[in-house]
Structure formats: C-alpha cells, structure tokens
N, C-alpha and C positions, 0 to 999 in steps of 0.2 A: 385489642382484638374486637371485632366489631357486634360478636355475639354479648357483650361485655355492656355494650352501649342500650338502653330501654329504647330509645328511638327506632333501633334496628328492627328491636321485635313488631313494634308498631307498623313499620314501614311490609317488612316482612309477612306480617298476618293481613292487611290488606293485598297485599299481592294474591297473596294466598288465594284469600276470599272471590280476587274478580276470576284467579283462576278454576275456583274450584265450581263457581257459578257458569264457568264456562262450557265446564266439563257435566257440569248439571243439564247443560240447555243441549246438547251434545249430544246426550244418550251416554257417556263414558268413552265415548271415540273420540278418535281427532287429535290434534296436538296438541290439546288441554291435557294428557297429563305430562308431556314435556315442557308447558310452561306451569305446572304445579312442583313439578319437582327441580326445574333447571333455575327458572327466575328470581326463585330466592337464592340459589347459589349465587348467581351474577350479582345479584343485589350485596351479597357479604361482600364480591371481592368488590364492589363498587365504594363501599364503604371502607372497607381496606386503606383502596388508594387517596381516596379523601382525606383520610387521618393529616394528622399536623404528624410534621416531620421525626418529632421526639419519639412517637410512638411508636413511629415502623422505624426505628434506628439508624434512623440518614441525616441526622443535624450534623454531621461532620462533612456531609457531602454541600453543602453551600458556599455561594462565592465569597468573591471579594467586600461584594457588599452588603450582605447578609452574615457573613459569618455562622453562627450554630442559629442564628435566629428566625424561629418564623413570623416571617411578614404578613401573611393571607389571613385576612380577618377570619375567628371564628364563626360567624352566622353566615359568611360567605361559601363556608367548608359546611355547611347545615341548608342553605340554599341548594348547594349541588348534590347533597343526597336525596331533597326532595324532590328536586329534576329528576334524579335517576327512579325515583322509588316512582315518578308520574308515567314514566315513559315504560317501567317494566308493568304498573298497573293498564297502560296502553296494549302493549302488547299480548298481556294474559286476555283480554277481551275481545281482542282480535281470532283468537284461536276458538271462539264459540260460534255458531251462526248467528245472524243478522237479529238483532232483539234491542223493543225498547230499552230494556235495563241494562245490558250489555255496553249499548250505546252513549248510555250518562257514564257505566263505570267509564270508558273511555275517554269521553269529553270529557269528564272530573282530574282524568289521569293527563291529559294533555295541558288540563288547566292550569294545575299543577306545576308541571312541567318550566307553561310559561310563564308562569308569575316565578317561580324559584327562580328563574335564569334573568329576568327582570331585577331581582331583589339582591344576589349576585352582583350583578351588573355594579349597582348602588354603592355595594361596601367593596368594589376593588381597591386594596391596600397597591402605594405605590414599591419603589424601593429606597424609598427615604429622600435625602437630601433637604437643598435650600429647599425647593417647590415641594410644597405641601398639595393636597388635593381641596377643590374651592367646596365650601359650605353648599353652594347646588349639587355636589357628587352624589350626597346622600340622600336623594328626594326618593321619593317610592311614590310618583308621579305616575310613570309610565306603570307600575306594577298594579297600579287600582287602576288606570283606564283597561288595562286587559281583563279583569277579573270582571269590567261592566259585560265585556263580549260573552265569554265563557260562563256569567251567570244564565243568561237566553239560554247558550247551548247544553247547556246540565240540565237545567228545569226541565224542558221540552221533554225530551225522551222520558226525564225522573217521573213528568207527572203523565205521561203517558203510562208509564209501567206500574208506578204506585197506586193511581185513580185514574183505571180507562174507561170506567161511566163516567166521569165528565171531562175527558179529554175525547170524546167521539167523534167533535166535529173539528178536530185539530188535523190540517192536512198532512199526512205524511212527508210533504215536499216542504214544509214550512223547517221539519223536524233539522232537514239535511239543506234548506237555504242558510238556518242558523247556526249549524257546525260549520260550514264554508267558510261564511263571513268571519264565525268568531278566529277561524283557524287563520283564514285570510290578515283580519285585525290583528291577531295577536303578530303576525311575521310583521306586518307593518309598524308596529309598534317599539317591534324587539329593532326593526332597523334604524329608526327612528332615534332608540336610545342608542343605538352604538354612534351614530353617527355627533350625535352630542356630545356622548362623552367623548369621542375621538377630538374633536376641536378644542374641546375644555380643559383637555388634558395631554395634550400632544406632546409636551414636551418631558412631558414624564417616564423615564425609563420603565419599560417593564408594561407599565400601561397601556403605552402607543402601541405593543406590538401584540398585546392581550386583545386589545378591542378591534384594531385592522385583523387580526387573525378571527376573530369570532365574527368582523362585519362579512369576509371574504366568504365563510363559512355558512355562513345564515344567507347570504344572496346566492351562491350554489346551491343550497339546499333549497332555497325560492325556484331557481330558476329549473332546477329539475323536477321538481314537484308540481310547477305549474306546464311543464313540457311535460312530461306524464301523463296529468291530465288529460290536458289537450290530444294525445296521442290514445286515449282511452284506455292506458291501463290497466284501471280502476276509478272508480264515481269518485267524482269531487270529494265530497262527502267522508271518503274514507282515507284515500290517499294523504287530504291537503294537516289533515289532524296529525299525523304521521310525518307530515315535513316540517309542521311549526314545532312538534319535540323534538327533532334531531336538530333541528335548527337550535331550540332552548338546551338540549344535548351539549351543544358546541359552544355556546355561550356561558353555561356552567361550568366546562371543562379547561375555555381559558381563562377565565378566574380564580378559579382554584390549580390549576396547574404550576409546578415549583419549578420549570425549567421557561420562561416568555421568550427565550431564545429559540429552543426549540418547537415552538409552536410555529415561529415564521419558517422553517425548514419542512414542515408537516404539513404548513398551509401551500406553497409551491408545491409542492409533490403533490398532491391534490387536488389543485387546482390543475396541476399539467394534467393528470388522471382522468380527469372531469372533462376536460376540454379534449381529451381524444376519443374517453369512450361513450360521453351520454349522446354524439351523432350516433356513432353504430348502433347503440343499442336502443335509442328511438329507431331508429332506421330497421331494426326488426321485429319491434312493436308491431309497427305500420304495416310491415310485408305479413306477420302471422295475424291481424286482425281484419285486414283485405284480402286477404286468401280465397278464392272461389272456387277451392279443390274443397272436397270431401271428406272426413275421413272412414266412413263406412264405403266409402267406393273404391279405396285405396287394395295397393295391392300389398299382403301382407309380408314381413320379415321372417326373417329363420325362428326367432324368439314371439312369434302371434303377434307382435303392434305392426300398426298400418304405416306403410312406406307414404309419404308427403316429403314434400316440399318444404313440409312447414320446419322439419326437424334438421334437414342441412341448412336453413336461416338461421336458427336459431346456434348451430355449431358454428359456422363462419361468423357469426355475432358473437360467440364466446370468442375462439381464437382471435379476434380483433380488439377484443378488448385486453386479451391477455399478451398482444403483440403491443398495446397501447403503452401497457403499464412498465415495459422493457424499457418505452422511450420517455417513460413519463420523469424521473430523475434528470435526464441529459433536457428536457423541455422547462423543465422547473426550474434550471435559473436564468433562464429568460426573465420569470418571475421575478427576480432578487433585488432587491434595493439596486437604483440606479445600473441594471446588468449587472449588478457582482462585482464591478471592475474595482468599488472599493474592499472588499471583502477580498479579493485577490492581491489588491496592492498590500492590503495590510499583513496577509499571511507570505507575500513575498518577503517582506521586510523579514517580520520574525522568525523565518529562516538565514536569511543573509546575515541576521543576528548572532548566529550561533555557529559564525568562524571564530577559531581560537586562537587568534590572535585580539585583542582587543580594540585596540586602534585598528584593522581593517573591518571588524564587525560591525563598529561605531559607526563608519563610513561605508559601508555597502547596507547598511539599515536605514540611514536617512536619505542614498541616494536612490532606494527600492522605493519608497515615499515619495519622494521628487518625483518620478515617474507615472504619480497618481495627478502634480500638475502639468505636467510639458507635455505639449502636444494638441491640447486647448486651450482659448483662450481664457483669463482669470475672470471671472465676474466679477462686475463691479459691486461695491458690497454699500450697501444702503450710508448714503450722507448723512450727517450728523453736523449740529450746530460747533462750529472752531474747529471742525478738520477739514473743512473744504479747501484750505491754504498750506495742510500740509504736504512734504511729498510723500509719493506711494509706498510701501514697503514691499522690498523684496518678496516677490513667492517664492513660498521653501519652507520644508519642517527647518524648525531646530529645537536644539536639546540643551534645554538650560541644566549649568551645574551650580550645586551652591557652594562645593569648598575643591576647586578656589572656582570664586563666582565666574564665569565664564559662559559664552555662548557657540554652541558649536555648530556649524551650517556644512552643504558640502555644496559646490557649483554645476555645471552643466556637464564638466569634464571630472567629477567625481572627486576630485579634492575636496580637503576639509580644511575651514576657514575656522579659527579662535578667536573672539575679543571679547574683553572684558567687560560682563554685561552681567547687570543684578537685578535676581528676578523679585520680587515681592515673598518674603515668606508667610505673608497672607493667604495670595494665590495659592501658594504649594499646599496648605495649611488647609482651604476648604475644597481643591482640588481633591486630595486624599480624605477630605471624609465624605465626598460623592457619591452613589452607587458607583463601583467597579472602577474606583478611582482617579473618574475621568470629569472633569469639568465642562462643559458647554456655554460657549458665549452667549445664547437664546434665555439658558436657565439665569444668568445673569442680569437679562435685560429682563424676563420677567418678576425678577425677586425684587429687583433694584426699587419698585416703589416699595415694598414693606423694610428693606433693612438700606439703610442711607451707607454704610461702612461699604458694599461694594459697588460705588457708583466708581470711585479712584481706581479699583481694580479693574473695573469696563471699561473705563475709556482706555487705561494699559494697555487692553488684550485692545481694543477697537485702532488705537494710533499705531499700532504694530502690524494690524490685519491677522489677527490670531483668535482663529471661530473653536480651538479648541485646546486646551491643555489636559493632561496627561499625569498624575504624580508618581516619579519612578522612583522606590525606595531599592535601599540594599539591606546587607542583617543587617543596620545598627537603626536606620530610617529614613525619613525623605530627605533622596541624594538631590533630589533634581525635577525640571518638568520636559516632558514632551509636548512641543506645540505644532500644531498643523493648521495652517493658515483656512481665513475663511472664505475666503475665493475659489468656487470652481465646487462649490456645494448648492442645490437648489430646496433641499430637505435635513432638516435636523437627524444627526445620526441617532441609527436603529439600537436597540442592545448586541444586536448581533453585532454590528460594527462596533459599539463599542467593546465588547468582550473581547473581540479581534484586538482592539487598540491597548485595552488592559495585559494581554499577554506581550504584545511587543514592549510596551512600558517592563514588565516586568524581567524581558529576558534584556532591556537597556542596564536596568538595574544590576544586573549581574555583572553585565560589559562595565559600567561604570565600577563594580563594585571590586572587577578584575583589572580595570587601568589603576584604578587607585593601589592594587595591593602592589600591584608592577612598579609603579612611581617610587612609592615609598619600602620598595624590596630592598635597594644596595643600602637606604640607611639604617633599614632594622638590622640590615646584615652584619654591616660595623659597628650597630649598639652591640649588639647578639654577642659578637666576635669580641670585644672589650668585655662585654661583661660575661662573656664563657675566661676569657685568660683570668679574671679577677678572681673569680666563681672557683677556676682550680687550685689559682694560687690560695684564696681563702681555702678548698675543701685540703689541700695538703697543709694549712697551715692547723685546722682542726685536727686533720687526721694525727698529726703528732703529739699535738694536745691532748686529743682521746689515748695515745698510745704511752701518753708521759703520763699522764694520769690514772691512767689502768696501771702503769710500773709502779707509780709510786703508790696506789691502795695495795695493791702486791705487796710491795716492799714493807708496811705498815702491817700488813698482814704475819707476813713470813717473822718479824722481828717480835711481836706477839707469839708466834708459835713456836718458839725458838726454845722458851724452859722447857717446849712436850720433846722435844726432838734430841737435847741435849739428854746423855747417857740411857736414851730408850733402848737398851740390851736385855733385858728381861724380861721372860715369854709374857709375863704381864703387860710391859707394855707395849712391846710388839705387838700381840695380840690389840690391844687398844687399840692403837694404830692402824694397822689395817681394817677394823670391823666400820671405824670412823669415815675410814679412805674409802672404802664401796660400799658403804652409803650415801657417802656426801657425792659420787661420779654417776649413781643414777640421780640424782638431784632429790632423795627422798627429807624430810625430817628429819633429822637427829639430837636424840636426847640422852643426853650423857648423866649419867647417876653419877654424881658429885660429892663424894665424903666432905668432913668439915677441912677446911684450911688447901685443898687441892685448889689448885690454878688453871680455873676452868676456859680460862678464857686461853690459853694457851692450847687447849685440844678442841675449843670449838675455833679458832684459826686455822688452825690443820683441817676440817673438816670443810671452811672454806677455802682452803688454797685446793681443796683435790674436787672443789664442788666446778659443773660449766661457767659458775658467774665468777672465777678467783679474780677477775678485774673489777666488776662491781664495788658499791662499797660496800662496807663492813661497819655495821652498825651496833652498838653492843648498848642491852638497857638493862640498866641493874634494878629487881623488882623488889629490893628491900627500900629503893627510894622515895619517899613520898610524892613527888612528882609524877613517875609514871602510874600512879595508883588512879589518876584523873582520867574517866572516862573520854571527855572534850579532848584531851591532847592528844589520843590516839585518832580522835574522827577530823583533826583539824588539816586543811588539803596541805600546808604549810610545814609544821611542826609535828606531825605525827611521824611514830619511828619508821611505821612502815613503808609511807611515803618516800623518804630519807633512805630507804635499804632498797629501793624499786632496784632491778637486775642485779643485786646484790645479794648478801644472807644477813639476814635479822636473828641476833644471839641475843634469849631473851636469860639474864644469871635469877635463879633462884624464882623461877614461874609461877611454882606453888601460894607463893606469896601475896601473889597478883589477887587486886579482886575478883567479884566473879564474873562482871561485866565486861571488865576489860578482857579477860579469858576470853572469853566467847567474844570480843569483837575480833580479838587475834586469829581463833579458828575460824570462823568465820567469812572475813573479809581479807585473810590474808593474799593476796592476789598469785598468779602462779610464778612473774619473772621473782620470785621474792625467796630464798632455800630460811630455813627457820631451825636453829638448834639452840634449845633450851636446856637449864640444866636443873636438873632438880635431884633429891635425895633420896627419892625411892620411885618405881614405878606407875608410871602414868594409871594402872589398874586400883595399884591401893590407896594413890592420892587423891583419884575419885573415888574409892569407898570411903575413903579416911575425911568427904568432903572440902580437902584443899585442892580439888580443879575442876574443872566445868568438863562437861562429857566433851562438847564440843571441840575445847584445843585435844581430849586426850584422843578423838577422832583423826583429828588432824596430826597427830605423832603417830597413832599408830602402836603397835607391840612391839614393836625392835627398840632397844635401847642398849647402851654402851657404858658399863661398869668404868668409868676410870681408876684407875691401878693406884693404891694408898702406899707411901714410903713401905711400909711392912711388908709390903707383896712386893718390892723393888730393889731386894740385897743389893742384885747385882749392879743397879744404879747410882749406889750412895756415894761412890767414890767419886763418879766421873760430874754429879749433882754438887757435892763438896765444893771439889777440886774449882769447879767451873762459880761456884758462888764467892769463894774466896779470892780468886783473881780477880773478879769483877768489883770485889768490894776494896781488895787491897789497892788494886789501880787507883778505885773513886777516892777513898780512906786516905792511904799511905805516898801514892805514885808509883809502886810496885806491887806486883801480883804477889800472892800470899801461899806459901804451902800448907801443906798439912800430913802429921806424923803419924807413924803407925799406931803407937797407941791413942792416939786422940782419933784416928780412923777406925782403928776397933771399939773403943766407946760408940763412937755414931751409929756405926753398924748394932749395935748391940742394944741400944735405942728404940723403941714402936715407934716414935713419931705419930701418937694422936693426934697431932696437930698438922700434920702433910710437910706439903711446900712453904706454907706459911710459919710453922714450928722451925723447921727447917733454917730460914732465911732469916731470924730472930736471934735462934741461936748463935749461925755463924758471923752475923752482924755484932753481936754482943762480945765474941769473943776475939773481931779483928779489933774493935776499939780498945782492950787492954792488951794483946799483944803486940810487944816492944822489937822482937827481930822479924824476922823474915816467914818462919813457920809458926801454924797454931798447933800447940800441942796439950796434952792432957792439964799443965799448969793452968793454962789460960780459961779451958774448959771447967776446970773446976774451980777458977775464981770467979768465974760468973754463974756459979750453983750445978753446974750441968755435972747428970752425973747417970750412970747406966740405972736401965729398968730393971726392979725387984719385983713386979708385978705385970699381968699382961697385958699387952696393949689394949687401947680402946680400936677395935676394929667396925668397916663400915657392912651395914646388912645388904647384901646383894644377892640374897641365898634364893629372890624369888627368880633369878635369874640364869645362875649357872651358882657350881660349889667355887667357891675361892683358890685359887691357886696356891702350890704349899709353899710357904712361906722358907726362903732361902736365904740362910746367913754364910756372910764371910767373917772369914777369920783372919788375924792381922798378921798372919804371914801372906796370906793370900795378895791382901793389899800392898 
C-alpha cells in the first residue's frame, strides 16, 4: 500500500505545500483547492501502479520470460515516482497566479521530473537472455547535464522571491529566457538519451520497444509543445516546462511499465491521435486568437453569454478531434512494425494451428508463414567468410523435431515435405531459456565475441539462412524448434512479434504434442489391451484367492467355535449365544467373563463368525504369555497383534493380566477395521477398581459384557457335551466312537464341574484310556477316582451383572 511507504508521505506533503502555497497566493480561490485535495490522491494511485508486481498481486500474470519474476530495477520504480511526485508538484503551481516563488516551486518540479526520467532511463532492466546491458547503460551522464539547466532555472525566480533587494536589477525576461532554455535543454537531452540508448541496445527485447515508445513519445510531446507555442497558446515560459514533464512523464512510464508490448500498441494509437487532431486543434488556436469580432459587441444567448464566432470554432475543433479519435486505431497500424503484415502472418498461422486434426494444422501453420515469404523477393542476407561457395537455402519456415529427429517443410502447393534432419540440442537448449523463448540470429552475432561456444551454433542457423528459431515444448519439454528464415526481414524482431511467434511455437507444441500421442495411440492400445486381459486374468486369479482365504479363516474359525455350539440347549447358553451374536453384528467390543477351565476361545469365535470381518483373520493372544507382555511387540509395524488382526477381530484371553502399557496401547491405538473380544473374570468396572486394567481399554469395551454359562448352569448340556467328547476321543483313542451309560451319565450330571470344559475333558480323557469295550460306565469312572459331589460347587461371580440362572439337573432316566 503506498501510504505504507515514508517516501509517499514525503513526496505527498511537498505536493501539499506547492499547493497549498498556491491557494495562499490565490486568496483561497481557484483550483488550488482541487489540486490540494485531488493531487495527493493521484499521487497514491501513481505510486500504486509503480509497485513491483508481488505487491499489487500480479506476479502470476507474467510471461514466458519472466515467469513470477520482476525484472524492472528498483531505483527505476523510485525514479518514476519522482517523475510523477515533480510533475503533480508542477501542476499544483500552476493553479496559483504568476509569482516568483510559485515559479521555482515549478521549475524545481519539472527538474525533477527530468532528472527522474533521465535516471530511469540508466537502470532500464532488459528481459534477460545471452545479451546483457553494456557497462555505458548505467551512466547518469545525461541526468547531471540537465540538472546544470534547471539549476539557472530554480535559482532565478528562488532568489528573486527569497531576496528581492538584491535581485532588483535581475530582468524579468532573463527569469523566463532561463526556464525556456532549461525546459528546451532538458527535451534535448532526454532525446539525446533515448536515442543512445536505442542503438546500444537495440537488440534487446523489451528495451527496444521501451525506448522507441518513450523516443516517439518525447518527439510528440516536442512537437506539440513547440507548435503551441508558436501558435500562442501560452508563453514559452510556461507551456515548454509542462511539455519537458510529460515528455519525462513518458519516459518514466516506459521504464517502469510490466507490459513493453503493449506500449508499442499505445504508442500507434497515439501517434495516429496526434497526427489527426493537433492540425485541428492548432487550427483553432489560430482562428480564436485572430478573431476581430468582439465579445462585448456580440449578440447575446438565451442563457446571457455572447453569441461569437469564437464558440462554433471551437465546437467544430472538438467534434474533429473526437471524429479523429474513431479513426485513430484503423490509422495506427499504419504505424506497426513493417505495416503489421508480420504480426498478421503470424497470428494467421496461430489460428490455422488449431485445426483438429494435427497433421493438417502442422501444414496450414507453416504454409500461413510461407505466405509471409512469397510474393517478395528474399533479401540477400549479409556474406560471410566460407559461405560465399555455398548453395542458397530454400525459403520457408520449418519445424524441427527432436524424437524422431526430423524436419518438416511445406512447398508452394501446401504439401509437407519430411527428412531426416538433427537440429543441435544446444540450439533448442538456449533457444528456450531466451526471453519468450525465441532466439534471434542478431543476438547471436552480438554475443558470439564474449562466449566462443555459440560461434558453431551461428554459422548452423547462417548456412541454412535461418534469422530466427523458436523453442516449442510440449508437457514433458523441448519437443522441437520453429525456424523462420532470415531473408525478407530489414529490422530485428519487436517483442510484439515476438510474443506473436511465442504463441504460434506454443499452440505447435501442442500439434506436435497431439501427432505424437496419435502416432503412438494403436501401440498403447495393444499394450493397454494385453495388459487389461492379464490385469483380469490376475484380478480373478486374486479374487479367488481372497475368496479361498476368507473360506478357509472361516473354516478355522467355525471349527474353533464348534465346543460353544455343540449341545448349547440350555437357556444359559442360548442366552450366551445370542447376547454375543448382536453384539459381535453391530461390530461393538466384546467381553466375555470367563470362569476358570471354560473354553473361551470357542465363544469368542462365534462372536467372530457373526461379527462384518467373519473373513478376516482371527488372531488370538493369550495375556498370561510372557511375550505379549512386551510393550515393542505390540508397536512393531511387522509382528504386532494388531497389525496381524487388521480387518479381522483381535481375542485378547485373560486381558486383565496384560501390563498397564500395553492395555492402554490396545485401547488406544486399536484401529477401527479391527472387532476386539477379550476375556476376563470379572467386570471391566471392578477390574479398574481392583487396578488390574487401565481406564483406557475399559473405555474401549465399554459396560456390556457376556457371562459365559459354567457346566453347572448347563444340565441340559452334559449329555450332548459327553456324548460328543467321547466319540471324538474314542475315534482318536480306540478307532471307535465311545458310549456312555446311564449311571455314569447321572454321575456326570450330578457333578459341579469346578473345573468347566477343561475338568470336563480330563475326566472323560482319563476314563476312555481305561475303558476296555465300547461304553464308559460308572466302573471305569470310578477307577479313575471320579466320583459325585458331596459338597457345592465352586461357582463363578457374575452377580454384578445379572442373578445366575437356576441351576437344572437331569436325572438318569431322563438320559
């Protein structure tokens, strides 16, 4: 923001001052207080546009050659505020009447003016490339010879108004011979330097059409300011100070300006402007200051002002000018680099570019180019020592490719010629880091005495007759060059032209970038096609893989849950059963209270066959192990359980156990594709009161948990649990399934089984290995000690959960 900057205020409170001094000398009338209140506004947004790019948020808006970067020296962007801040203190002093002091603020403001736009001038930044700017660019030569004029013309009046006893016998005419001259001097000067630097630096892009537009500029503003004069306006004196700032105006403005393109578009429009309306409007200078009409003798209007002459001149000199300016665009490219005609051929091109097909756009692009040589003769392009014995080369763009190296031409009749032609990837290489990514054979020849590596390059582009190349990239890089021969050019191309030549390079790049994807379409097609047939055959070879593998952790599953399932007939363990099954189908936690010797791992299988993951795997970690007590194995990406149970359920047996770390990494970092049923011996509430769990996992379980049902709550089970143990063991045992008799089935029954499934499975183990026939019966039972309870079972506490089911015996008729 420019209120932001201390400079502003400085520049801003001198303004101030000349106007406020104006409006002093004034009486308070006049249009001293619209330059006290408006010229510091103009001043801010003056300083505004100055800004470097970053600030006013347009570094995205730069070309090809610039990218986000600004090029425009800072003190050059500081020159052109003090141009502007001399020229608004010009004009605040203007709006006072005629005073020595008024008259230095003035000339100090125009002095100003022209030393900024001199000083400007000095640090114009190019837009890079080989050509550098030469060690004279920065002289401030010309900016001290103006300050000798402008020192005369400030004194004069200063010491008039600061000490007029002894400026008495100083002539009034002396005061305004000095402002003339200095005003005079300083245009000469400024033209002086454009003209210098135009030759010194001509071939510099950006440059050449900064200082032509600011020379064009500064001699307009000459020429009408001394036809002014002449025409009597106003006094030398006053006018010529007023044309040497608009002149340093324009000289500041195309130095710091971010578009040098469009200043040659602004300089024609201008110039045509210029050249239709400053006839007319000298032409009615003349007629209302030769007038020998009256205007007190005049006859008056409806509204009291006197009817003249003077006032329809002056209307037919407005409407002329404003008929001027209708035609001043269609006159303005008269103006244009060589009539436009290359600025026309090149935008024909880049249209003919962007047919969709690409091979016809290739060819109606470079035969819209050709058309820029046929029809004149080629100039003959300056001799060179060993090519005087060569032959000429064809006139004609062409379009080098680099894969596959190739050159492509088109003839008079609009065919496209091919041969195998390799262009340098040096060329291409400082082609593209050019400004606007265009090379010129000129910049070549002038670089060629500081760097020896592009002398090989120049004489390539010279024995070919090729004044310019082009680098045309596509998205991966440089595909290729555009060349356009150097025959039939009398002037190094403008930026204009070249910007032109950067878009046609660019929309080539895309034609090349669409012949190539064409070329090589039918064989992506059939890689594609090969590797989709492979691609399904592998995805159905997986898919049955994932689907044999989910069957068989199923299957692993199911045959683990298989003791909970066998003889669950009693509302004990029905009930189990189901409390497990909807909770494991919303996918919650489940924690199953585990008496001693119960086969936990058989109901937390059930919990995952009825859970979404029952294909996952099924991971089971027993927490009385020493192993899992290791904090590292559970954090390790490899070897931890959880890892290993990802879209599966993690059954952690006997949790309570766990240390307290590892608890808390479980609740904690348990992930969500992961179901979790743990089993422990009493309630997650009293096993964090009791301190064997961490709040965290008891967080993560939650208040729901699942009593599993003790042989003693399971009458109705024992037979079909027996029956089913003793086949399985008589099969493995004997090679026959094993019965069992009523009175040895009323023992059992009659049994607490402290011990669960594991008492259970002991017993009937112990007593197939002494039975000799086919059934177990009470013989066998009580030759391995087993004998009925005299005392009551050891039962499990689960009282904090629901009361116990009653407890249902059969009787050995029953069985």
């Amino acid at each position: 923001m420019p209120w932001r900057a201390r400079s502003f205020w400085i520049a801003a409170a001198a303004v101030a001052y000349a106007a406020f001094a104006a409006l002093r000398a004034s009486g308070g009338r006049g249009p001293a207080w619209f330059a006290l209140t408006g010229l510091p506004l103009l001043l801010a947004l003056a300083f505004r546009l100055t800004a470097p790019l970053v600030d006013r948020g347009r570094a995205g808006q730069a070309g090809h050659a610039g990218g986000a970067e600004d090029r425009i020296d800072p003190s050059a962007r500081s020159a052109a505020r003090a141009a502007v801040t001399g020229a608004a203190l010009l004009l605040a002093t203007r709006t006072g009447p005629a005073s020595s002091s008024l008259l230095a603020l003035g000339n100090l403001g125009a002095a100003i003016a022209s030393i900024a736009a001199l000083w400007s001038l000095s640090r114009m930044a190019g837009l890079g490339g080989l050509l550098q700017p030469p060690p004279t660019a920065r002289r401030l030569d010309a900016a001290a010879f103006a300050s000798l004029f402008w020192t005369i013309a400030v004194a004069l009046p200063a010491a008039d108004a600061v000490i007029p006893e002894r400026a008495i016998g100083l002539d009034p005419s002396a005061i305004a011979y000095a402002t003339t001259t200095a005003a005079l001097g300083a245009l000469a000067i400024i033209v002086v330097a454009l003209v210098r630097v135009r030759i010194d630096r001509r071939l510099e892009l950006g440059v050449a059409d900064r200082t032509e537009a600011a020379l064009l500029f500064t001699l307009t503003a000459l020429s009408i300011g001394v036809l002014a004069a002449l025409a009597g306006v106003a006094r030398p004196e006053s006018l010529l100070p007023l044309t040497s700032t608009i002149a340093s105006l324009c000289v500041a403005i195309s130095v710091v300006s971010g578009n040098p393109a469009a200043l040659s578009r602004a300089l024609r429009v201008t110039l045509a402007l210029a050249a239709l309306a400053t006839p007319v409007a000298l032409l009615a200078v003349y007629i209302v200051h030769d007038s020998p009409l009256r205007l007190d003798a005049a006859e008056r209007t409806l509204v009291g002002l006197p009817r003249t002459p003077l006032g329809a001149a002056v209307f037919v000199a407005c409407a002329a000018c404003a008929i001027a300016g209708l035609f001043a665009p269609r006159l303005s490219r008269r103006f244009a680099p060589e009539g436009a005609r290359w600025l026309r051929g090149l935008d024909a091109a880049a249209r003919a570019a962007l047919h969709p097909d690409p091979d016809t756009a290739m060819e109606a692009a470079l035969l819209a180019l050709r058309d820029l040589w046929d029809g004149r003769g080629p100039a003959r392009p300056l001799p060179r020592p060993g090519l005087a014995d060569r032959p000429p080369s064809p006139v004609g763009p062409a379009l080098y490719r680099l894969a596959p190296p190739e050159r492509v031409t088109v003839d008079l009749a609009g065919y496209a010629h091919r041969e195998r032609t390799e262009i340098p990837q040096r060329l291409v290489t400082l082609a593209d880091d050019e400004p606007e990514g265009v090379l010129r054979i000129e910049v070549l020849e002038a670089a060629q005495v500081r760097r020896a590596e592009v002398r090989p390059l120049l004489a390539w582009l010279e024995e070919r007759g090729i004044g310019t190349v082009a680098a045309v990239r596509d998205a991966i890089g440089p595909a290729g060059a555009l060349a356009l021969p150097r025959a039939g050019r009398r002037a190094p191309m403008t930026l204009e032209e070249v910007e032109g030549l950067r878009m046609l390079a660019d929309r080539l790049g895309a034609v090349l970038s669409a012949a190539g994807m064409l070329a090589r379409s039918r064989e992506r097609e059939m890689d594609m096609q090969r590797k989709l047939t492979h691609a399904e055959t592998e995805s159905d070879r997986l898919a049955r893989e994932l689907a044999h593998g989910e069957a068989r952790r199923r299957g692993i599953a199911e045959r683990l849950a298989r003791p909970a399932r066998v003889g669950a007939y009693s509302p004990a363990a029905r009930a189990a059963v189901e409390h497990i099954e909807r909770l494991s189908v919303g996918g919650r936690p489940v924690t199953l209270l585990s008496g001693p010797g119960i086969d936990a791992v058989a109901w937390a299988s059930l919990a995952h066959l009825a859970s979404p993951r029952s294909g996952g795997p099924f991971t089971l970690v027993d927490g009385t192990g020493g192993a899992e007590h290791t904090l590292a194995r559970w954090r390790d990406p490899d070897t931890s359980p959880v890892e290993t149970a990802r879209g599966g359920t993690l059954v952690v047996l006997d949790a309570h156990v766990l240390p307290a770390d590892v608890q808390d990494e479980i609740g904690a970092s348990l992930p969500d594709d992961v179901g979790l049923v743990v089993s422990v011996p009493q309630t997650p509430d009293v096993l964090v009161a009791a301190g064997q769990m961490g709040e965290r996992l008891a967080d993560r379980l939650g208040d729901r948990a699942v009593a599993l049902p003790t042989l003693a709550d399971r009458g109705e089970d024992l037979r079909a649990l027996s029956l089913e143990q003793l086949a399985r063991l008589g099969t493995r045992l004997r090679g026959r399934p094993l019965g069992l008799d009523l009175h040895a089935l009323s023992l059992i029954l009659e049994y607490p089984w402290p011990g669960n499934d594991a008492e259970l499975a002991a017993v009937l183990l112990r007593a197939v290995l002494v039975t000799e026939g086919d059934v177990v019966g009470v013989r066998e039972l009580t030759a391995i000690g087993f004998q009925a309870a005299t005392t009551a079972p050891l039962t499990f506490d689960t009282s904090d959960l629901a009361p116990p089911a009653p407890r249902r015996r059969r009787s050995s008729k029953r069985a």
